[in-house]
Structure formats: C-alpha cells, structure tokens
C-alpha positions as CSV (number, residue, x, y, z in Angstrom):
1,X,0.2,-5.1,23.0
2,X,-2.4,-8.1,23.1
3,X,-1.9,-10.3,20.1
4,X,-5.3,-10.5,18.2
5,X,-6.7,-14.3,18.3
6,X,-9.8,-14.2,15.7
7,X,-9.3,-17.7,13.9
8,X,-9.1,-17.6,10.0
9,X,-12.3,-18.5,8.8
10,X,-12.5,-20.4,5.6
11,X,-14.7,-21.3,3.1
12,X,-17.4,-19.6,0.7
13,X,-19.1,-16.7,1.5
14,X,-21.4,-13.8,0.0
15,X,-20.5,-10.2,-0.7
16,X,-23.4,-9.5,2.4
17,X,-21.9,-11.2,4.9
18,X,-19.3,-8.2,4.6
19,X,-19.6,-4.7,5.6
20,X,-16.9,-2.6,4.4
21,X,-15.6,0.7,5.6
22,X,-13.1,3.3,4.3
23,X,-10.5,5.2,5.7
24,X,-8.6,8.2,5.3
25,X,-5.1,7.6,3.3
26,X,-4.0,11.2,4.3
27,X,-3.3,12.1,0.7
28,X,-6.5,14.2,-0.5
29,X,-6.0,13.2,-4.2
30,X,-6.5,9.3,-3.5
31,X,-9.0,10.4,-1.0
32,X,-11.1,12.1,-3.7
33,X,-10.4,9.6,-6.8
34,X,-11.8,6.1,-4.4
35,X,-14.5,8.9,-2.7
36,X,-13.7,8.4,0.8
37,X,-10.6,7.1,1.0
38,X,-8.8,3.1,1.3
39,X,-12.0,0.5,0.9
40,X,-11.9,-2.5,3.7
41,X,-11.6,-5.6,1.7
42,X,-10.4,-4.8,-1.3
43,X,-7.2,-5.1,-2.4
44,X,-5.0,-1.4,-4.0
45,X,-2.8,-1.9,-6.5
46,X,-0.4,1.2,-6.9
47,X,1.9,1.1,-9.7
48,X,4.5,3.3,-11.2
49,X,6.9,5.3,-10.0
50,X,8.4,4.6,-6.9
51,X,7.2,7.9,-5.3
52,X,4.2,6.2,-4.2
53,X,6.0,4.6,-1.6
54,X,6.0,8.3,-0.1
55,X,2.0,7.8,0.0
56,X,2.0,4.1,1.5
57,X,4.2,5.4,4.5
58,X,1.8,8.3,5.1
59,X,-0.9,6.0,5.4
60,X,0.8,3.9,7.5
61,X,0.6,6.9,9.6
62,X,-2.1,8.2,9.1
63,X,-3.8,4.8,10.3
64,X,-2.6,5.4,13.9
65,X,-4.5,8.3,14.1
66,X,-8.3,8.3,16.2
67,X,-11.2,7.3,13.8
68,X,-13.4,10.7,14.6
69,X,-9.6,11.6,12.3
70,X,-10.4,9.5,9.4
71,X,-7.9,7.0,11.2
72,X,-8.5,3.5,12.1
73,X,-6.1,3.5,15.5
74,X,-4.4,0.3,14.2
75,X,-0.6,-1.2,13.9
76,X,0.2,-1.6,10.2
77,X,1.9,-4.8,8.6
78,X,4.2,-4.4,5.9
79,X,6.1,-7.2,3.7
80,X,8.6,-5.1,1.8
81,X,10.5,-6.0,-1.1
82,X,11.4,-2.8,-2.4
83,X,13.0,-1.4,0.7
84,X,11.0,1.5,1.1
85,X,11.3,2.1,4.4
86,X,12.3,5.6,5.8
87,X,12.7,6.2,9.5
88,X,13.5,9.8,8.9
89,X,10.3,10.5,6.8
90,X,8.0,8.1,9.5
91,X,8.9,10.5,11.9
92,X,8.1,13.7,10.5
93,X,4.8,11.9,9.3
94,X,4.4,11.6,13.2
95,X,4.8,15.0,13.6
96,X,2.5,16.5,11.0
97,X,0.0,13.8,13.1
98,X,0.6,15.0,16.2
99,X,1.8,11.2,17.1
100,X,4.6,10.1,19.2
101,X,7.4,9.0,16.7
102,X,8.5,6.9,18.7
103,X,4.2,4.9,19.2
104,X,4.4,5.3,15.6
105,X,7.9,3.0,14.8
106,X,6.7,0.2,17.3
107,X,3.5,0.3,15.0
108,X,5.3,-0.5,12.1
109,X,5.6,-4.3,11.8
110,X,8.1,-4.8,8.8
111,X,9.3,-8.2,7.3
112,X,12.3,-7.5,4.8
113,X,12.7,-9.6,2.1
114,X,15.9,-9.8,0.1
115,X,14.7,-12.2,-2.4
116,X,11.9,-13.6,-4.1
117,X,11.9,-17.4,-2.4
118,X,11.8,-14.9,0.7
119,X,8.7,-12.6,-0.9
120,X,7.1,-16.1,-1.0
121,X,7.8,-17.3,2.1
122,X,6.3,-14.5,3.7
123,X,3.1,-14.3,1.8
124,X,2.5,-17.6,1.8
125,X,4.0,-19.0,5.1
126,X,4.4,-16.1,7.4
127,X,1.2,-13.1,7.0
128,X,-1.5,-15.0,8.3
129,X,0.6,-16.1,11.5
130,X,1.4,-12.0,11.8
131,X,-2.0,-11.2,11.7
132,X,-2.8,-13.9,14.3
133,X,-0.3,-11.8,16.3
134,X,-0.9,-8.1,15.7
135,X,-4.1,-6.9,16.1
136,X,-3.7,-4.5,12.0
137,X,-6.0,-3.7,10.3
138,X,-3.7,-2.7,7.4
139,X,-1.4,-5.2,5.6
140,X,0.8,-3.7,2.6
141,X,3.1,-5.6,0.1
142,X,5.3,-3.7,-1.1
143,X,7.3,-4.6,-4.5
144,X,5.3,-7.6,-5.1
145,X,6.8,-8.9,-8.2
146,X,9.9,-6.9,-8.1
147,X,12.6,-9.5,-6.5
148,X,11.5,-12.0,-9.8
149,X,12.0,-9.4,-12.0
150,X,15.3,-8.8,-10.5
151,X,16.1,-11.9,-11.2
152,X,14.4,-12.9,-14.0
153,X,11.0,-13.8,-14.7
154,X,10.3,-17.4,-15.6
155,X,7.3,-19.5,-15.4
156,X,7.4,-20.9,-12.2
157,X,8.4,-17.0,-11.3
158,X,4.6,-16.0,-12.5
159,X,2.9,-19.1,-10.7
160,X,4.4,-18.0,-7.3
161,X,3.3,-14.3,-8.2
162,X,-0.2,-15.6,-8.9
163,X,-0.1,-17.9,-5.9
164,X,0.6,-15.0,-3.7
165,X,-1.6,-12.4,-5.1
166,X,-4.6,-15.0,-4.5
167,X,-3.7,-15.8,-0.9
168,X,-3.2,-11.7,-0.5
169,X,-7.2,-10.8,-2.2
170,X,-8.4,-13.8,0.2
171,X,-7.0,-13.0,3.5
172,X,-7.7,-9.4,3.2
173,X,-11.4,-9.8,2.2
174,X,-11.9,-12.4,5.3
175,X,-10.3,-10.1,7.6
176,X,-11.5,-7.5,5.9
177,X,-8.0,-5.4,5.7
178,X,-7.3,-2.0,4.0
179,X,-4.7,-3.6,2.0
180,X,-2.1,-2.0,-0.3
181,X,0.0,-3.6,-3.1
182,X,2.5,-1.8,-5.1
183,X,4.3,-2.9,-8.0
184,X,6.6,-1.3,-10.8
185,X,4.9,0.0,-14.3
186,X,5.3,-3.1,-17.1
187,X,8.1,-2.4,-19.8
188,X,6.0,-3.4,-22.7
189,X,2.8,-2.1,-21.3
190,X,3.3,1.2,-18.9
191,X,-0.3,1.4,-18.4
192,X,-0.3,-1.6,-16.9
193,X,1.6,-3.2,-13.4
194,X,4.1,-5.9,-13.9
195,X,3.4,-9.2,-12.1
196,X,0.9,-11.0,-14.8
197,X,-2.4,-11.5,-15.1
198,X,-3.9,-12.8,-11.8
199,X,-2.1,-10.0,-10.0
200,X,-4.0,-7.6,-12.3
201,X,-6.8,-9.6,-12.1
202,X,-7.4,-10.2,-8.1
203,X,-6.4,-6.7,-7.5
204,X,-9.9,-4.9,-7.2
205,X,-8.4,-1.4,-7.2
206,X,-6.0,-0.3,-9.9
207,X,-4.1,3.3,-9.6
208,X,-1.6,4.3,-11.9
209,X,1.0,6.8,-10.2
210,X,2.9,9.1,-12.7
211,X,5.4,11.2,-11.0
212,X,6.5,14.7,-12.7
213,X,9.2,17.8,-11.0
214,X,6.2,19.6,-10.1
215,X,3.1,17.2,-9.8
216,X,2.2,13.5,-8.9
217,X,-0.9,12.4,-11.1
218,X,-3.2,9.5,-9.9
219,X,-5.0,7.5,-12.7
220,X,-8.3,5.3,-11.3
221,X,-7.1,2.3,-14.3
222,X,-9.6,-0.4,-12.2
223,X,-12.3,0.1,-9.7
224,X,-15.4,-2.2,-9.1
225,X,-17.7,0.6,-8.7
226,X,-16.0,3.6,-10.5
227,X,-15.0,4.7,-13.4
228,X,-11.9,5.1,-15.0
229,X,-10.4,8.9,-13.7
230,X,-7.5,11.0,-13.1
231,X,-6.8,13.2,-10.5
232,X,-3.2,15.0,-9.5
233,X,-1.3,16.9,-6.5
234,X,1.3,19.3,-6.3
235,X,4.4,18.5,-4.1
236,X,4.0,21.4,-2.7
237,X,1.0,20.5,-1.1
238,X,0.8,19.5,2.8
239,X,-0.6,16.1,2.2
240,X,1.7,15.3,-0.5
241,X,5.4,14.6,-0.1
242,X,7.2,17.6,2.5
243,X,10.2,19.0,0.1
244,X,13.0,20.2,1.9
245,X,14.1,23.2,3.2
246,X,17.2,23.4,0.9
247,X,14.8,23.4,-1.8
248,X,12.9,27.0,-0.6
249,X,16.4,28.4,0.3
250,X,18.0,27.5,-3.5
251,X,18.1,30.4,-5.8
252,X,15.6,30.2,-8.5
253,X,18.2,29.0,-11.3
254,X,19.2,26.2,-9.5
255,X,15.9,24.3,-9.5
C-alpha cells in the first residue's frame, strides 16, 4: 500500500471551495434518513445504544467495496475507545460483500485506546500523521467521551473533549472524510449525546439510535439541510445486524 502524501492544508476557506459526495453506509434506513447515504465533510454523530457499533463496522465494509457499489474503495481509520471491534462479524460482512476477509482486516487501521489521556493522544497527536500514511477516506471515533466518563468527568475532562471534537470537524472537512463519531446517550438528557456542548455543537450530523428486541429506530436529532425525522429497521432485515442461526432453530417460547 502507497502511503498517501497530500499535505494538510490550513487556513480559512469557503463552503465552495468544497465538493462533497456521499456514500453508501450499507444500512438502507441511514441511507434513506441522510438521502443518499454518509456526506463527505461532515462529521456523524451516532449516539445511543451501543448496537450502532454493529452499523459502523458494516460501513467500514461496505467502504471497500467499488464506487459503481455505492462504495468508496478506501482503507478505513478507526480510534476506538469503546472496543468495538469484532473480527468474527468483519468477516461475515466480507462475505455478504463478496470481499476477501482477509483484504478487508488489512483495511482496518485500528488504534486502541485504554484511557482517555490515550483517546487524547490519538486525536490530537497521532490522526493526522495516520492519514498522512493511509490513503482513507473514512476516519471513525469511536466512544469519544466514554474513557472520561469512565473515569469521571471534570472540567479539564470537557476541554480535552472539546479540543478533540474541533481538531476531528477540521481535519475531516479539509480532507474531506466521511467521518463517524459515536458516543453514549447523556443520563440527564437521553435525547441528547454525552460529551458537552462543542461535541454537540461541531458535530453537523446528529442520529439518535434506539435499539428494541425486534427493531432498531434511527432519529435524524441534527442535520444542516434536513429536518428532524425518524426512520427504523427490523433485525431481521439483510442490511441490518445478521441474527444467528440458534435464534431461527429455538422454539418459539424461548425467544
């Protein structure tokens, strides 16, 4: 793999000097409720139930695939803190792409971090110099916030989230990524994420994820061009989360 070289550019520029694309996130609800799919630029908040970690490794997927597929044939970038990472489920995501499992892993840059001085370190310090290196197109951040919260959010706690969430919005719009951030519902507010207000407010793209036994619903909360708006799947559908086959062989009283 040849290491991408494109400098950082810095400085101010105008919404036109930008063209921005969309690609396929290979779940048909999202797809429907941001018409078209992830927006170039912008940068997704998805908070809620963890479950939407099941959609951020299908895109992650799904972004390997050819562009005439509603792919963008590009390595993916994640900073986890919320350890969501599942080689099992990656693989059968390659599958149900007709992708090598194996293409798709080495495609998968990820950069665990087991603390939040380490969630800072990598935003901060570390993502730009990955994106020098790897030629993605898609960055996510997984668990944002979620480290301080384990550990207890102070002041300085909200100043590094806020530091970080501005360094994530710039980058992606002057690289123009298809960036996703995800982030755990707020106690005191559920309709809100967790992470304070310049998270929230940098974030361009807001969706809520509520996860029930039979249905995951997707709530539009922020968009700069849409409209507040709900959507939902079933998890029985095939571009939602694959249950297993113990489920379909259990008796009907045990489910």
């Amino acid at each position: 793999m040849t290491p991408s070289k494109t400098p950082l550019k810095h400085g101010f520029h105008t919404a036109d000097e930008f063209r921005t694309m969309r690609a396929e996130s290979g779940i048909m609800a999202i797809d429907t409720l941001l018409e078209g799919g992830i927006e170039s630029g912008l940068v997704h908040l998805f908070y809620g139930d963890k479950g939407l970690h099941n959609d951020f490794l299908r895109f992650a997927v799904k972004a390997q695939t050819f562009r005439l597929k509603g792919g963008l044939e590009s390595p993916t970038i994640i900073i986890d803190s919320a350890n969501m990472i599942k080689v099992e489920r990656l693989t059968e995501l390659a599958y149900e792409f007709n992708l090598e499992p194996e293409e798709v892993l080495d495609n998968i840059y990820i950069s665990r971090a087991f603390n939040s001085s380490q969630t800072y370190d990598l935003v901060m310090n570390q993502m730009e110099n990955f994106l020098d290196k790897i030629p993605a197109r898609v960055l996510m951040v997984t668990g944002l916030p979620n480290l301080y919260l384990e550990e207890g959010l102070k002041g300085e706690s909200l100043q590094e989230i806020s530091h970080m969430a501005s360094r994530i919005a710039a980058v992606t719009l002057q690289r123009s990524l298809f960036t996703l951030v995800s982030a755990s519902a707020s106690t005191r507010s559920p309709n809100f994420p967790e992470g304070g207000r310049t998270l929230s407010t940098t974030a361009q793209v807001h969706i809520q994820v509520a996860d029930s036994p039979s249905r995951i619903t997707y709530t539009l909360a922020k968009h700069p061009q849409f409209p507040v708006k709900r959507t939902n799947r079933t998890k029985t559908e095939p571009s939602g989360e694959t249950l297993p086959l113990s489920y379909f062989l259990r008796g009907e009283s045990e489910r």
